[in-house]
N, C-alpha and C positions, 0 to 999 in steps of 0.2 A: 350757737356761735356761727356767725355768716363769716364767709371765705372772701377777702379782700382780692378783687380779681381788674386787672386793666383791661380795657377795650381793646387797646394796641400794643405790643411789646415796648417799655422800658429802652427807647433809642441807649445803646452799649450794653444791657443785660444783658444778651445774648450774644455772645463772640468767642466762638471757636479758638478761635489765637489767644483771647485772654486766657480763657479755661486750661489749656494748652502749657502758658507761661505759669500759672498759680499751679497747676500739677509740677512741673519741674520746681520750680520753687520751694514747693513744700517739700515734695520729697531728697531736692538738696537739703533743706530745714534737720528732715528726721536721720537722715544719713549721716548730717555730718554732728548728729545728739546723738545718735546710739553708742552705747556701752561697748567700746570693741570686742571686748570677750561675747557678750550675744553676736557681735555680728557675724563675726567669725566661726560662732558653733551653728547661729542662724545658715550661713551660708554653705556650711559642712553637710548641713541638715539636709537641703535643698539637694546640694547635686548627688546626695544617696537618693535621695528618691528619684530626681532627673534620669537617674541610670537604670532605674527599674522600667522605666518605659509604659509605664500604666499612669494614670490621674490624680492629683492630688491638690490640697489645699493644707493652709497654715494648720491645722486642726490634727492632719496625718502626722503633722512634725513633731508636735506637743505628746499624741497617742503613746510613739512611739518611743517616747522617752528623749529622743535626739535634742529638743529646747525647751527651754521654760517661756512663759508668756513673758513677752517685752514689756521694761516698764511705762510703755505708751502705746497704745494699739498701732499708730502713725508709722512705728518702725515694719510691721508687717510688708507694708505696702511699699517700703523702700525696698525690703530686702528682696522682695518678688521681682519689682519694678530692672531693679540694679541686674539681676540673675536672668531677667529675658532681655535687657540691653547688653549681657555680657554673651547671649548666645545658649544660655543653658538650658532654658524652659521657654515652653511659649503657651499661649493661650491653650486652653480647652474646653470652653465652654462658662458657664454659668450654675452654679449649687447651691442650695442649704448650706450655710455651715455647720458644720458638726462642734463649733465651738459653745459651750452654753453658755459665755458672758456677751453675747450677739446673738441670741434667744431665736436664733433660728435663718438668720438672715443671710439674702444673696451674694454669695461671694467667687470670686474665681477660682477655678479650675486649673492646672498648671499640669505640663507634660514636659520630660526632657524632650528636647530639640533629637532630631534624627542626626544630627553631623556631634552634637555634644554628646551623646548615647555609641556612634563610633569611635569617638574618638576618646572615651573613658572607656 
């Protein structure tokens, strides 16, 4: 099978602000479909670990018994998304998931924030 490829980029395929707009989008989408009892254990979940101050990902939250799997992968990435726009976590890099329903794949890293770890 041959790989269907353009000369030249797709004039509008590629646009920063689109990509941008359809990420907010969506995850108002999965935020505002999550089950509030997930979300609210989802996010209990989170700032335990935020306060530990070492690295984590969806997968430490599941481990540890703190959540069950969402019933849509979609809400992960709100509930991350929502918890570094509120100031809790923030980036830390890039991992494996240790989740085996995502058979191994790259997913974020998350650390509590240095001001949200003082001020818990």
């Amino acid at each position: 099978m041959t790989q269907l490829q353009f000369p030249l980029p797709v004039p509008g395929a590629v646009s920063p602000a689109a990509a941008e707009t359809a990420k907010t989008d969506g995850i108002a989408r999965a935020t505002a479909n999550t089950p509030p009892d997930w979300a609210t254990a989802c996010r209990a979940a989170i700032e335990l670990l935020a306060r530990r101050g070492i690295p984590f990902q969806a997968a430490d939250l599941i481990a540890e018994g703190l959540v069950d799997e969402p019933d849509h992968p979609a809400r992960w990435g709100a509930a991350f998304n929502n918890a570094a726009r509120a100031g809790v976590i923030e980036e830390a890099g890039y991992v494996r998931s240790k989740r085996a329903t995502v058979h191994g794949s790259i997913c974020k890293q998350w650390t509590g924030t240095p001001a949200y770890r003082r001020a818990a």
